[in-house]
Each structure stands twice: as structure tokens, then as C-alpha cells.
PQR file of N, CA, C, O and H, with PARSE charges and radii, in Angstrom:
ATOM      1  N   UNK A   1      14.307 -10.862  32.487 -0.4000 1.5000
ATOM      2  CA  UNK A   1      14.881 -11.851  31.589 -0.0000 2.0000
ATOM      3  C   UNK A   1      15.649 -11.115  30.501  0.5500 1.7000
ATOM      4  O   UNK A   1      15.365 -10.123  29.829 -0.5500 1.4000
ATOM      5  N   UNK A   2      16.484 -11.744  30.531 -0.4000 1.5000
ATOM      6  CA  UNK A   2      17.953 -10.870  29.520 -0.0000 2.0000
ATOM      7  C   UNK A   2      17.668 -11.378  27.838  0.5500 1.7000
ATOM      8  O   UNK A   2      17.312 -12.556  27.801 -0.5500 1.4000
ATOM      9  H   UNK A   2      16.715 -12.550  31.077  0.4000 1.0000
ATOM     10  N   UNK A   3      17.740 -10.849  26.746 -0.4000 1.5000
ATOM     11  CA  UNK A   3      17.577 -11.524  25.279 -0.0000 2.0000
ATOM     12  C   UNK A   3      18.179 -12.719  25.416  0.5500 1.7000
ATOM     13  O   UNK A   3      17.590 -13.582  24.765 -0.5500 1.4000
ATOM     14  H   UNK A   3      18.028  -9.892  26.777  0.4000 1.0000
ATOM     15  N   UNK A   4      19.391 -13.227  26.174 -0.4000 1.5000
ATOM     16  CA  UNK A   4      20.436 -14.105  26.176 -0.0000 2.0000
ATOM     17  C   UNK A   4      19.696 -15.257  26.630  0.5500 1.7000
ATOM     18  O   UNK A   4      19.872 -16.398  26.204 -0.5500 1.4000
ATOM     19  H   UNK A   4      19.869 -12.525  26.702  0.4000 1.0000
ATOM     20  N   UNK A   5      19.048 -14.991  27.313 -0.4000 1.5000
ATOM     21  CA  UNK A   5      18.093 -16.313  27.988 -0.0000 2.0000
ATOM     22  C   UNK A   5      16.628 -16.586  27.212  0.5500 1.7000
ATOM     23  O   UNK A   5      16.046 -17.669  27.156 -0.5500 1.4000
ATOM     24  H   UNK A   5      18.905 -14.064  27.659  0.4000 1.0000
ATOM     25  N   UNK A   6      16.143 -15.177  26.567 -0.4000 1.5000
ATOM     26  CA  UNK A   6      14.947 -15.259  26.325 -0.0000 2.0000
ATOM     27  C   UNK A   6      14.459 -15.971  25.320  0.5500 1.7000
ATOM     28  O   UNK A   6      14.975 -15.567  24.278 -0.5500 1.4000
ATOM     29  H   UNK A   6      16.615 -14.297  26.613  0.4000 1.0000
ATOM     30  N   UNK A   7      13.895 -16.623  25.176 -0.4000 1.5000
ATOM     31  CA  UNK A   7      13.683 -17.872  23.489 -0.0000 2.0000
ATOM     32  C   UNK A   7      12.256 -17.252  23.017  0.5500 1.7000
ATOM     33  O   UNK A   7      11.319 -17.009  23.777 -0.5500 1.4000
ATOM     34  H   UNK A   7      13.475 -16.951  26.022  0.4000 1.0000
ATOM     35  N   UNK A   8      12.278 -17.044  21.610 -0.4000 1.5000
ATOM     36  CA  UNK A   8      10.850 -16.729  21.044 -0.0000 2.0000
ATOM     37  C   UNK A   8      11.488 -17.902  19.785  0.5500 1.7000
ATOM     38  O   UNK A   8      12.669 -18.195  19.604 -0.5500 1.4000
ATOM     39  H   UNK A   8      13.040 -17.242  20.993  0.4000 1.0000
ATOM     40  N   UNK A   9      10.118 -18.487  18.936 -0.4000 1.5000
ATOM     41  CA  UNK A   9      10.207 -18.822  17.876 -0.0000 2.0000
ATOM     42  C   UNK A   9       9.000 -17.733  17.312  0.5500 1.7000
ATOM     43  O   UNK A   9       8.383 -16.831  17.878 -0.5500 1.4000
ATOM     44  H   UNK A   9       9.158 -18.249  19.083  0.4000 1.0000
ATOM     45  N   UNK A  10       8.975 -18.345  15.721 -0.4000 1.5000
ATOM     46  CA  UNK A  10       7.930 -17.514  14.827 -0.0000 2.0000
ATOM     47  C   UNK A  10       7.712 -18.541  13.870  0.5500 1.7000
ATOM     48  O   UNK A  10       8.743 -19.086  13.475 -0.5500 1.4000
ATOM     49  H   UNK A  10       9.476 -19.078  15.261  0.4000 1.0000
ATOM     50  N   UNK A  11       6.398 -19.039  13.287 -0.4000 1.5000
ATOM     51  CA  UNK A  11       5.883 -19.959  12.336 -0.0000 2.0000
ATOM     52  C   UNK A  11       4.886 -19.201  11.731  0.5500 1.7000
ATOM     53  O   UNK A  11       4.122 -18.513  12.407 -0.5500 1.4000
ATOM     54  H   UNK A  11       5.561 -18.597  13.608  0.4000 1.0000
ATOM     55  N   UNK A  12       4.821 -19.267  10.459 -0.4000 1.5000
ATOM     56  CA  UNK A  12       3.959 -18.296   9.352 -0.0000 2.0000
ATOM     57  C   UNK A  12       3.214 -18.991   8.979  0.5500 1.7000
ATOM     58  O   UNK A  12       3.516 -19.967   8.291 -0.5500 1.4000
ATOM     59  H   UNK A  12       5.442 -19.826   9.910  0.4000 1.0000
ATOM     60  N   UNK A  13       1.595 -18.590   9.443 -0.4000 1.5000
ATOM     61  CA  UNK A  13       0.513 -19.770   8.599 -0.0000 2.0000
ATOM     62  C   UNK A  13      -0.552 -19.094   7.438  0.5500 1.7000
ATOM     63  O   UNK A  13      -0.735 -17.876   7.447 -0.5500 1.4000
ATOM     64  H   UNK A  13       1.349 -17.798  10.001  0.4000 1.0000
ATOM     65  N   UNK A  14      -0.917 -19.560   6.908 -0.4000 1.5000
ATOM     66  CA  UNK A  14      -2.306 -19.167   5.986 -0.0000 2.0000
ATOM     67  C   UNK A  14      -3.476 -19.715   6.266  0.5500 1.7000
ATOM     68  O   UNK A  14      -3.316 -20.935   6.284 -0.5500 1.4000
ATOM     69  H   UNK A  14      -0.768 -20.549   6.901  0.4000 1.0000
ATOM     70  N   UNK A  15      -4.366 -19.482   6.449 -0.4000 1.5000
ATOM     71  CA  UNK A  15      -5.387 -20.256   6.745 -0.0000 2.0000
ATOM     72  C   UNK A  15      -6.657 -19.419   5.477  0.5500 1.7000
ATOM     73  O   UNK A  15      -6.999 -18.244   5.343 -0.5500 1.4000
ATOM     74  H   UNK A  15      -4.496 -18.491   6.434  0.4000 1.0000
ATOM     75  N   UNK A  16      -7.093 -20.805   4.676 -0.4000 1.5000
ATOM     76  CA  UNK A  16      -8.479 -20.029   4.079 -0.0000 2.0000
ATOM     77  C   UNK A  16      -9.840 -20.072   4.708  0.5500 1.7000
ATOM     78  O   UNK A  16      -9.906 -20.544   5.843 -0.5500 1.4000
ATOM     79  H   UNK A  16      -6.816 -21.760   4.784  0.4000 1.0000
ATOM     80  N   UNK A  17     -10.790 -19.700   4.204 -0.4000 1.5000
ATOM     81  CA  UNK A  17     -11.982 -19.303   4.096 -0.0000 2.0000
ATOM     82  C   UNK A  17     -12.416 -20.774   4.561  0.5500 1.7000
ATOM     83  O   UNK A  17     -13.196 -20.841   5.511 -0.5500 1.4000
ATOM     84  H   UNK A  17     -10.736 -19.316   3.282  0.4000 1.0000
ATOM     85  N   UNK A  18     -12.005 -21.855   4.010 -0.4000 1.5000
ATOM     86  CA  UNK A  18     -12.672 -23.416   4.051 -0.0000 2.0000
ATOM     87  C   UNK A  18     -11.471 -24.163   5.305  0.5500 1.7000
ATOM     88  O   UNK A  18     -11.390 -25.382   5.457 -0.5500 1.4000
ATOM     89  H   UNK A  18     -11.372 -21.800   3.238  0.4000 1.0000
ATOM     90  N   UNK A  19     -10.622 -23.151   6.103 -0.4000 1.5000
ATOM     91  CA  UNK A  19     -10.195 -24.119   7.377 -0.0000 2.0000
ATOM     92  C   UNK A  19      -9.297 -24.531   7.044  0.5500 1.7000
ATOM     93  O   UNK A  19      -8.663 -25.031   7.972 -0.5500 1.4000
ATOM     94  H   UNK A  19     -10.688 -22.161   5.980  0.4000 1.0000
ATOM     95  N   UNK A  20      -8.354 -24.683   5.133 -0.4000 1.5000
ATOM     96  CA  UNK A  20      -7.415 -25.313   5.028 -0.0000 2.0000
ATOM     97  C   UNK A  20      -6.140 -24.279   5.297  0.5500 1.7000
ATOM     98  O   UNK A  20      -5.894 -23.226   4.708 -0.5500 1.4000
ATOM     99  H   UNK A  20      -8.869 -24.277   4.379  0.4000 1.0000
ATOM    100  N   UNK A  21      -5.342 -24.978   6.478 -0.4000 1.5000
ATOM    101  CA  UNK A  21      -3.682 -24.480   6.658 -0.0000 2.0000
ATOM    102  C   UNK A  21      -2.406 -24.972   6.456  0.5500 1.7000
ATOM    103  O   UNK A  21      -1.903 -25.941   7.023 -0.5500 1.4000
ATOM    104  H   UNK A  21      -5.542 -25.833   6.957  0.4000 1.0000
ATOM    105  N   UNK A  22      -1.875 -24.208   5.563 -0.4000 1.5000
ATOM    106  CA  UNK A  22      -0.935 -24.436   4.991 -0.0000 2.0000
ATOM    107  C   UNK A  22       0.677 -23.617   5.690  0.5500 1.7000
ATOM    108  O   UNK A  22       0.640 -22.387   5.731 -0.5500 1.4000
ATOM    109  H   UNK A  22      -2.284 -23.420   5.102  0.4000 1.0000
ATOM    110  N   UNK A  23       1.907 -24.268   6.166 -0.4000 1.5000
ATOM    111  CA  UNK A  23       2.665 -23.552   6.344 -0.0000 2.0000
ATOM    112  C   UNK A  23       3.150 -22.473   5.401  0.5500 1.7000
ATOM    113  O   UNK A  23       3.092 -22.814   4.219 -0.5500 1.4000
ATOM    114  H   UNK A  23       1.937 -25.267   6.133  0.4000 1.0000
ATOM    115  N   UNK A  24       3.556 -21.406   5.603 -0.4000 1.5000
ATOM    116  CA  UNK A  24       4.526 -20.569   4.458 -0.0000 2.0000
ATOM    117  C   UNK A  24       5.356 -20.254   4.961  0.5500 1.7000
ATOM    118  O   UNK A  24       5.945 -19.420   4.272 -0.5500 1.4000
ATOM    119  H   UNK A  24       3.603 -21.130   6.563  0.4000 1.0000
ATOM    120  N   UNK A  25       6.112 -20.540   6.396 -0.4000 1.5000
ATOM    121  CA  UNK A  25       7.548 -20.061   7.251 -0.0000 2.0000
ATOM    122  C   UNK A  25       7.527 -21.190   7.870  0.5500 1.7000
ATOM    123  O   UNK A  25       6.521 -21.399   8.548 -0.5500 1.4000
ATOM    124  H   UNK A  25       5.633 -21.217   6.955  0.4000 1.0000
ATOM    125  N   UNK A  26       8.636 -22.290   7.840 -0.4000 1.5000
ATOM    126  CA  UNK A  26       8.550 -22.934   8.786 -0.0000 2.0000
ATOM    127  C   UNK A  26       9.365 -22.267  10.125  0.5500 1.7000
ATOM    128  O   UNK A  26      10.092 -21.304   9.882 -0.5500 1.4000
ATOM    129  H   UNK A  26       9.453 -22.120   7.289  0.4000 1.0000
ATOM    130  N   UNK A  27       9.261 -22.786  11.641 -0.4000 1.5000
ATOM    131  CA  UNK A  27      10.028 -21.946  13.223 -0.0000 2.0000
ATOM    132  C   UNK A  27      11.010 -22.026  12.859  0.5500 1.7000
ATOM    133  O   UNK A  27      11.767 -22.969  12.627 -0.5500 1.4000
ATOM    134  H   UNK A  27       8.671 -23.568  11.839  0.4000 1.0000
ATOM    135  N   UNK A  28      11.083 -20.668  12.757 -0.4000 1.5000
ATOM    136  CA  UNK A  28      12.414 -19.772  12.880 -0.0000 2.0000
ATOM    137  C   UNK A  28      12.801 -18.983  14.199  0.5500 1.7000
ATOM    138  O   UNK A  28      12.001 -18.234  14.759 -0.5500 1.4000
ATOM    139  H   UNK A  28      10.468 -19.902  12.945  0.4000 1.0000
ATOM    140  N   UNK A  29      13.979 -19.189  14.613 -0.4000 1.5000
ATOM    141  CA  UNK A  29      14.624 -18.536  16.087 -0.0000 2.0000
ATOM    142  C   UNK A  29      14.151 -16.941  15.755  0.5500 1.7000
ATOM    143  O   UNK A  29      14.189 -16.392  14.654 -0.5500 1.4000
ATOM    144  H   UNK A  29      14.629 -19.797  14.158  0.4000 1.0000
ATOM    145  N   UNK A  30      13.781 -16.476  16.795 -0.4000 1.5000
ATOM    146  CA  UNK A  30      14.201 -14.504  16.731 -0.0000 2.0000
ATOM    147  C   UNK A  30      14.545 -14.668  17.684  0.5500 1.7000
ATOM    148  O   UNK A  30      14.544 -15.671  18.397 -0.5500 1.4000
ATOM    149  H   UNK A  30      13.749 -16.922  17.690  0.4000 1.0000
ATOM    150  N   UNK A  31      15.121 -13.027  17.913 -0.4000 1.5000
ATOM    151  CA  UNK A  31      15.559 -12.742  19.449 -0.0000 2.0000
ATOM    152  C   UNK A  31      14.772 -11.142  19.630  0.5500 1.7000
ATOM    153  O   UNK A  31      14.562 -10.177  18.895 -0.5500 1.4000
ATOM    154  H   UNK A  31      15.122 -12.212  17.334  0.4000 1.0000
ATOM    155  N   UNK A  32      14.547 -11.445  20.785 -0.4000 1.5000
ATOM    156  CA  UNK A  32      13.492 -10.263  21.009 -0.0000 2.0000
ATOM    157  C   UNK A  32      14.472  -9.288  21.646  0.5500 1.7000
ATOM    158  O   UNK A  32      15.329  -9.410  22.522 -0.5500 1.4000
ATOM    159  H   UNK A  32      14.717 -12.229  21.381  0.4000 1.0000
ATOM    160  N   UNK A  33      13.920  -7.987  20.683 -0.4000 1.5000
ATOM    161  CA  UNK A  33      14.636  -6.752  21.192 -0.0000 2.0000
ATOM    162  C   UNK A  33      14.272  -6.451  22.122  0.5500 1.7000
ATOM    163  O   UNK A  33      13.168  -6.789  22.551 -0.5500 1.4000
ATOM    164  H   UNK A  33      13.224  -7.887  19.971  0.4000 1.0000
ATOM    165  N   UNK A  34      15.426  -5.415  22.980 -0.4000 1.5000
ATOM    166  CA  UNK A  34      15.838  -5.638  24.520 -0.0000 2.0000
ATOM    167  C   UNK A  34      14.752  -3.739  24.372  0.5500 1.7000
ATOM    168  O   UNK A  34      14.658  -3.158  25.454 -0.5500 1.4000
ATOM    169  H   UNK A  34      16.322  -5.140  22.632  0.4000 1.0000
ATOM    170  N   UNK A  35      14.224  -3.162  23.392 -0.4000 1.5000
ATOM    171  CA  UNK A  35      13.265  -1.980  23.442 -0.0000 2.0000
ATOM    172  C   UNK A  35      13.242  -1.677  22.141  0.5500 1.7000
ATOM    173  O   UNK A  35      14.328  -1.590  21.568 -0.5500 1.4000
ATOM    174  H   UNK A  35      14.300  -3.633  22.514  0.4000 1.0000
ATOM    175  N   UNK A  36      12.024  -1.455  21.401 -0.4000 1.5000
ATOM    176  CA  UNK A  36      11.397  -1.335  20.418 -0.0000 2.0000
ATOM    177  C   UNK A  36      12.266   0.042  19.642  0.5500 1.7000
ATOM    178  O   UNK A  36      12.979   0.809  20.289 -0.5500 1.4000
ATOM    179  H   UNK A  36      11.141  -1.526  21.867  0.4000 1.0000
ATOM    180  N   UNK A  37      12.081   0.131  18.451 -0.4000 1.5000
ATOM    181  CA  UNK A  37      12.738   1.159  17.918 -0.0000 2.0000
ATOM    182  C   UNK A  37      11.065   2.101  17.791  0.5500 1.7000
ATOM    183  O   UNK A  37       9.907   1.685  17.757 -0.5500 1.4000
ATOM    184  H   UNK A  37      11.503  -0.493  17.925  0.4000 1.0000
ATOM    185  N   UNK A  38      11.546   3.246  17.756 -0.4000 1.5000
ATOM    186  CA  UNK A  38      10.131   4.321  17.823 -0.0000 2.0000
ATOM    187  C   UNK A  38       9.451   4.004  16.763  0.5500 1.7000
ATOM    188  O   UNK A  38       8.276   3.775  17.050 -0.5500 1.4000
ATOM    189  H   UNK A  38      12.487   3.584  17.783  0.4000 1.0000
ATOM    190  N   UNK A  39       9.790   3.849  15.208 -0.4000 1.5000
ATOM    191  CA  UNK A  39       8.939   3.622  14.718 -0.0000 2.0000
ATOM    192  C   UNK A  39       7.745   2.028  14.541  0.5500 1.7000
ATOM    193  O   UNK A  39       6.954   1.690  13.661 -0.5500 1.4000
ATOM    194  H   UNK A  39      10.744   4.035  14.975  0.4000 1.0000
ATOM    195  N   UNK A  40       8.069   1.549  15.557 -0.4000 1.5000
ATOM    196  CA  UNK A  40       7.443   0.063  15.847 -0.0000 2.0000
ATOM    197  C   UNK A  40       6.309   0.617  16.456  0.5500 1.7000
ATOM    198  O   UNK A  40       5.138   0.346  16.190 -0.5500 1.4000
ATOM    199  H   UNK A  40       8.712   1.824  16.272  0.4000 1.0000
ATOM    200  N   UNK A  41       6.700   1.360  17.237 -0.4000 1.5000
ATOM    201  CA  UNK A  41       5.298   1.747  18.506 -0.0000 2.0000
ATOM    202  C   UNK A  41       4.268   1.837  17.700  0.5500 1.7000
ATOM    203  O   UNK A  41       4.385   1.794  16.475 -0.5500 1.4000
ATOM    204  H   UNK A  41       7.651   1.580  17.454  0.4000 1.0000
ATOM    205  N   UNK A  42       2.947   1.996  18.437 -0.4000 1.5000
ATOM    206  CA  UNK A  42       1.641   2.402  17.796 -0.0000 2.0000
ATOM    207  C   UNK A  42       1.537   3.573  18.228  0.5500 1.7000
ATOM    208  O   UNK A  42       1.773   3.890  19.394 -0.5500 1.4000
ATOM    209  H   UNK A  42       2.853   2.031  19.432  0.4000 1.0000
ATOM    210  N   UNK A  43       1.075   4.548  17.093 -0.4000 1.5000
ATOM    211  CA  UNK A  43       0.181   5.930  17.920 -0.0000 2.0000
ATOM    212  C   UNK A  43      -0.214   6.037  18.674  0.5500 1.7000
ATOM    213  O   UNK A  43      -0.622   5.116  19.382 -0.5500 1.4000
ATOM    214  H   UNK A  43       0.883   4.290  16.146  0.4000 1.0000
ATOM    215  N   UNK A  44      -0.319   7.465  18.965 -0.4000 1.5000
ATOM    216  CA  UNK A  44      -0.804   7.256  20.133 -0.0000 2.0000
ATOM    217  C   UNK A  44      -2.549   7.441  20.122  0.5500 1.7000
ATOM    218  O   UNK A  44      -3.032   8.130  19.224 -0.5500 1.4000
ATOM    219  H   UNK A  44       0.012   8.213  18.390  0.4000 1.0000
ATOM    220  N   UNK A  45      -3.264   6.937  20.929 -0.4000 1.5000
ATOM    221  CA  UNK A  45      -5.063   6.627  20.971 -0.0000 2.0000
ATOM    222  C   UNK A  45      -5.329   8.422  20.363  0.5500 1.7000
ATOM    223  O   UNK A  45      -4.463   9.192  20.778 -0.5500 1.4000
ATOM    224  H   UNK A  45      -2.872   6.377  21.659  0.4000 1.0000
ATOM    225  N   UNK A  46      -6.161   8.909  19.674 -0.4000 1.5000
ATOM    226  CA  UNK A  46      -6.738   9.355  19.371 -0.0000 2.0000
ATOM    227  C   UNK A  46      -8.407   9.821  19.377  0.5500 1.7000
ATOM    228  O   UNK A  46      -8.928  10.815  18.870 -0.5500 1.4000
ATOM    229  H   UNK A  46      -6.865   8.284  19.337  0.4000 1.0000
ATOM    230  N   UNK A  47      -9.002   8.727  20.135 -0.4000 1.5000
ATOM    231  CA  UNK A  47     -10.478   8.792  20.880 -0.0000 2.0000
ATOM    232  C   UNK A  47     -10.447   9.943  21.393  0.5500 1.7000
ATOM    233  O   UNK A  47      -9.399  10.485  21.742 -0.5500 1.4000
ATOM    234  H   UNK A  47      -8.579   7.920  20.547  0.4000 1.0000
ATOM    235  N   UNK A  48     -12.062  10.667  21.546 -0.4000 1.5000
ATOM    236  CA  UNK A  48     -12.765  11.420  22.183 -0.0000 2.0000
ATOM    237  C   UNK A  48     -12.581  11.293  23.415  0.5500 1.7000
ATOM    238  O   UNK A  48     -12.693  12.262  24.166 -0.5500 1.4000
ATOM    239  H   UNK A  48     -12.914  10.226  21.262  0.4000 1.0000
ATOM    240  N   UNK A  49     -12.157   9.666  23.997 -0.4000 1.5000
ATOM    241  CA  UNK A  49     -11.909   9.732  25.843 -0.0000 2.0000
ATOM    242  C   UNK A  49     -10.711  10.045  25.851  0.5500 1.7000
ATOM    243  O   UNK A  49     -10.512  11.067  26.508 -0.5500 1.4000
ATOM    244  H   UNK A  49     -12.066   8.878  23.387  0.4000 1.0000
ATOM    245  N   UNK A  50      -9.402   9.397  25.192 -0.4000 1.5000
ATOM    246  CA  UNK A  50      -8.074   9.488  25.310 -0.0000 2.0000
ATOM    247  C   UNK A  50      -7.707  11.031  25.236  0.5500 1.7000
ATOM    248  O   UNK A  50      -6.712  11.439  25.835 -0.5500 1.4000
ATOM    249  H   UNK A  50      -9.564   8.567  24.658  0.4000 1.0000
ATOM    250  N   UNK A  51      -8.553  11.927  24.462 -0.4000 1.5000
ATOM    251  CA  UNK A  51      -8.229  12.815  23.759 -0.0000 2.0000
ATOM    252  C   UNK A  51      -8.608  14.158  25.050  0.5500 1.7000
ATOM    253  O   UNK A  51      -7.824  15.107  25.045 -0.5500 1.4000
ATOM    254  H   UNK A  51      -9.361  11.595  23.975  0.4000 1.0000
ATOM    255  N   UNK A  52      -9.454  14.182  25.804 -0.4000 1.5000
ATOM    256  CA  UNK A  52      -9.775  14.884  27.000 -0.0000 2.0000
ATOM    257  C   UNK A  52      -8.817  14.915  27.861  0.5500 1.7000
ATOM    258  O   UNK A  52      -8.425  13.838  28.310 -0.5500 1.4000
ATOM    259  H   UNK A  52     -10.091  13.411  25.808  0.4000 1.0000
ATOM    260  N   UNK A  53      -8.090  16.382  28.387 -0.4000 1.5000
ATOM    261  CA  UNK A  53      -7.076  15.926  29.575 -0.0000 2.0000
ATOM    262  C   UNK A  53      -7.825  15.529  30.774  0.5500 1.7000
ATOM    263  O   UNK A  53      -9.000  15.856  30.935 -0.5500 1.4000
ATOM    264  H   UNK A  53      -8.409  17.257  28.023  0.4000 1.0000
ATOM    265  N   UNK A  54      -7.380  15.061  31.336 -0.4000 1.5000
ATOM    266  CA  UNK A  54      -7.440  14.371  32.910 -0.0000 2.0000
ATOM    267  C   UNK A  54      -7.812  15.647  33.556  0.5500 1.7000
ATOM    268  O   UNK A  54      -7.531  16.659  32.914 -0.5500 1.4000
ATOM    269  H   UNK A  54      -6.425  14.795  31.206  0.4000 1.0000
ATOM    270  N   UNK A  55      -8.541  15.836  35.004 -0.4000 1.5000
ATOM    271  CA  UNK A  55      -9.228  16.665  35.423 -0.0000 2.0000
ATOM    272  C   UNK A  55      -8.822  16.790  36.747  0.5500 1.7000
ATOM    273  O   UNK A  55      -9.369  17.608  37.486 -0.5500 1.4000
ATOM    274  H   UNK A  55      -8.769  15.014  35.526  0.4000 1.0000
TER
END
């Protein structure tokens, strides 16, 4: 699926402690990038398993 076709919205909520939600963004269009810029990524895993090479 090409960005051109692809539809995302995004709606911003709050929710408290007592269940009450309130909007703070009402849906707004994005368009989803066609590959992440490097600094988006997550690190990489760092665990004791991740962290062992393969055998």
C-alpha cells in the first residue's frame, strides 16, 4: 500500500484517574511515512538474552 492510498487519522485523549475523557486533538489526517527516519527507531534490546551472540 502506497502513502497515496494509505489513510491514518490521529485523536488526542486524556483520560483521569476517575474514567473522565476529555478530547485535547480533535482527528486529524497524517500520512504515514513511506520509512522511518533513524532517529524514530528504538534501540536496539540490550537484555542479557539479546545481548549473547547466537551460537
Amino acid at each position: 500500500m502506497s502513502a497515496e492510498t494509505a489513510r491514518m487519522t490521529l485523536k488526542v485523549y486524556e483520560v483521569t484517574r476517575d474514567g473522565v475523557t476529555r478530547v485535547l486533538r480533535e482527528e486529524t489526517p497524517v500520512v504515514p511515512l513511506e520509512r522511518p527516519e533513524a532517529s524514530h527507531q528504538f534501540p536496539a534490546c540490550e537484555c542479557p538474552q539479546c545481548k549473547t551472540p547466537a551460537r
